[in-house]
Structures are given as structure tokens and as C-alpha cells.
N, C-alpha and C positions, 0 to 999 in steps of 0.2 A: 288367676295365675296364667293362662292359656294366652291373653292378651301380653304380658308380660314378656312369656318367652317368645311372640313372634317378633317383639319389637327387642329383643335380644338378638334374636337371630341377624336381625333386619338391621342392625347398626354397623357390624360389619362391611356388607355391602354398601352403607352410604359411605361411609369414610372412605373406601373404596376409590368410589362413584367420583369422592369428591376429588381425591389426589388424580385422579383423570382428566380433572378437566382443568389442566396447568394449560399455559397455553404455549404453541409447540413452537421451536426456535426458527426464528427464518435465518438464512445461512448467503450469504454475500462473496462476491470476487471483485476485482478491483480489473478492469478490461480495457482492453490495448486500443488507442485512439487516433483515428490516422490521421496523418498531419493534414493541416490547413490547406498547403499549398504542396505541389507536388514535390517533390524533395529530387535535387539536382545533384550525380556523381559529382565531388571535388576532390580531387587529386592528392590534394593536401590532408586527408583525413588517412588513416591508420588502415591497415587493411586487415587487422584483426584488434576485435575491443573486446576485454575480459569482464565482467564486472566481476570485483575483488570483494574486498570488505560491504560491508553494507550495515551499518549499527541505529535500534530501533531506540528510543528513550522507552525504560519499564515501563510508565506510564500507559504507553498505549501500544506495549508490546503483550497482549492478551488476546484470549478467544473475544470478547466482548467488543462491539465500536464501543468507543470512547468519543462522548458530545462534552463540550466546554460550556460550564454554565455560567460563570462571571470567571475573573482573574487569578480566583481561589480554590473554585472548584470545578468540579467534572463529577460526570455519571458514566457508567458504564453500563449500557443498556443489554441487561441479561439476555432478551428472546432475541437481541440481532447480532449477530457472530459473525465473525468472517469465517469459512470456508473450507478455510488453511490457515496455518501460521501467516501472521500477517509481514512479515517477511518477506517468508517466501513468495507470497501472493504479490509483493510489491518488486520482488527482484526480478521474477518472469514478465513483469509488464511493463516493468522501464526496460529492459533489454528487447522486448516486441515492440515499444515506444522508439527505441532506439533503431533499431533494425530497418522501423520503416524511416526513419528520417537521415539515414545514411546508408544511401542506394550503393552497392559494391563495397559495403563492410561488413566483415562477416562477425558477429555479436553471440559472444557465449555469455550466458547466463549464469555461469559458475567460473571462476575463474580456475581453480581447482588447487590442487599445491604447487603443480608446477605447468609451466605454460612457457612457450616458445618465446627466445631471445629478439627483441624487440616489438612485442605484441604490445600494445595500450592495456594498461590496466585500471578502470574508474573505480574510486573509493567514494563510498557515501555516507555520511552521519546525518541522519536525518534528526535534527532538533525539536520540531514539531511535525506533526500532521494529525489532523482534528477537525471536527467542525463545531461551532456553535448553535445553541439552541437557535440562531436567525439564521440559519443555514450558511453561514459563511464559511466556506473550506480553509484553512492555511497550511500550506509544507515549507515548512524549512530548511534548508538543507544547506550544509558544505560536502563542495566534492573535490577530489583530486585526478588528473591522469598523471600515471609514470608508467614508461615502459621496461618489462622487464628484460633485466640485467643491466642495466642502468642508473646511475643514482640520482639523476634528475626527474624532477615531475612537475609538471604544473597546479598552480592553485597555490594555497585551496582559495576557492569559489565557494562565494555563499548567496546561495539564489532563494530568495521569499516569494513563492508565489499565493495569489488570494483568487478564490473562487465562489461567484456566490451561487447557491444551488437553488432548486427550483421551490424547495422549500424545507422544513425540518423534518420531515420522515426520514427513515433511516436508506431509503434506494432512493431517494434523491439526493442524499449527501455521499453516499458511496460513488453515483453516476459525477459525482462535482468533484470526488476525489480521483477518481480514474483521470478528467479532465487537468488537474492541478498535474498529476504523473506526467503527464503528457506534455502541459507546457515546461515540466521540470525538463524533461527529455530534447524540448527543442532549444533551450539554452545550453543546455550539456552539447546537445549537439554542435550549437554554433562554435561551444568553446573548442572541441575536439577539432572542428576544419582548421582552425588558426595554424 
């Protein structure tokens, strides 16, 4: 019986043992990407841009990245999360994407409930953004400006950009996702000089 109750005792501790050794989340941010070329004052751009709306499809509006497996499905890769809401993570980094590619515009990142008569306000719905298992990036997106107090806006604008990464882990498709931000941010940009 003596052998009995140590291996009684002792079963505890492995089951333990064993819910320890889950393995631990790695945790992601999507980071602001200076532009290509140096970005030139133009006159014609706003001198203050608000980013307004900003809408995520559920799908991949979760703690989990979300990889596209065929045309049907997706995974949501449990141990790699993003950081923050992936929102938010995306609103601060197109607005630093922006900031840097429109020298002498001043770029809030909330646009807030209320904001000064004649400021730019950009809306974004973002239709996709994901990658596939062959590390392909795509963001989707329609965007709008209008200023407010005004009942005109431009757009909507719908810019597909594709990025292929360096390969399917999860920080080199995050690093191709940051990249796609960014070239989203320099068409936005081109469109707000007009």
C-alpha cells in the first residue's frame, strides 16, 4: 500500500507539471514605417487630419492573428496575439504612417466627438487584412476624407494592397503587415494632397 499512496500523492503534482507546460503567448504590434522617399510639404494637403471611423470586419477583429487557409477557411493562431486591440494597434500606426508622409500636417489619431470646423476627417473600413499560409499580406480598404462642418467628402477610395512576407511565421507576417499599413498610408496620402 505505501507504494500506492506515493503515487497518489505524486499524481497531483504531475497533472500540475503538466498544465505548465502550455506554451506561452507571444504578443505582437504592428509598427510605423518610414516612407520610401522623403516626403515633401504640399500646400494643398489639410493642416489638420483627424482619423474618424475606423471599422474592423469580426473576423479578424480578435486577440488571435488570424492566417487564411484556402478561400473557406482561416485559423486563428492561439499563442500569437496581438498586443492591443487590433484596432487600436492599427489606428496609432496609420496615423504615425501618416504623420511621417505629410510633413506640416498635424495627425490625430482619434478624431474625438468633436473637432475643429474645417479639419480633414479620414474614415476607414477595412475589408480585409490577413495573411496566408504562403505569407502573402492583403488589406483591403475603403477610405473617405470630409471636413468637418461640411457636407462634402471625398471618395470613397478603395485601395487593395498585397505584400508578400518573408515567410509564414507569425513576425514575419506581422513585419509585411506593418509594411501593407504603410503603403496603405501613402496612397491615402497621395489622395489627401489633391
Amino acid at each position: 500500500m505505501p507504494g500506492w499512496r506515493a503515487a497518489a500523492m505524486a499524481l497531483p503534482l504531475l497533472v500540475l507539471a503538466a498544465c505548465q507546460s502550455t506554451p506561452d503567448s507571444r504578443l505582437y504590434t504592428l509598427a510605423v514605417v518610414p516612407p520610401a522617399t522623403a516626403a515633401q510639404t504640399v500646400r494643398t494637403a489639410p493642416q489638420t487630419l483627424a482619423l474618424g471611423s475606423l471599422d474592423l470586419p469580426m473576423l479578424i477583429d480578435r486577440p488571435q492573428i488570424v492566417r487564411r487557409i484556402d478561400g473557406n477557411r482561416v485559423e486563428a493562431l492561439e499563442f500569437d496575439r496581438w498586443a492591443e486591440p487590433l484596432a487600436d494597434g492599427l489606428r496609432s500606426t496609420l496615423a504615425g504612417d501618416l504623420a511621417a508622409r505629410l510633413p506640416g500636417v498635424t495627425v490625430l489619431s482619434v478624431a474625438g466627438s468633436v473637432v475643429e470646423e474645417g479639419t480633414a476627417v479620414l474614415a476607414v473600413t477595412v475589408l480585409r487584412f490577413d495573411a496566408d499560409v504562403g505569407g502573402r499580406v492583403v488589406l483591403d480598404a475603403q477610405w473617405t476624407v470630409s471636413r468637418a462642418g461640411a457636407a462634402r467628402k471625398s471618395g470613397p477610395s478603395r485601395e487593395t494592397v498585397e505584400i508578400p512576407a518573408a515567410g509564414a511565421e507569425p513576425d514575419a507576417l506581422v513585419r509585411a503587415m506593418s509594411q501593407a499599413v504603410a503603403t496603405f498610408a501613402d496612397r491615402v496620402a497621395a489622395g489627401v494632397r489633391r
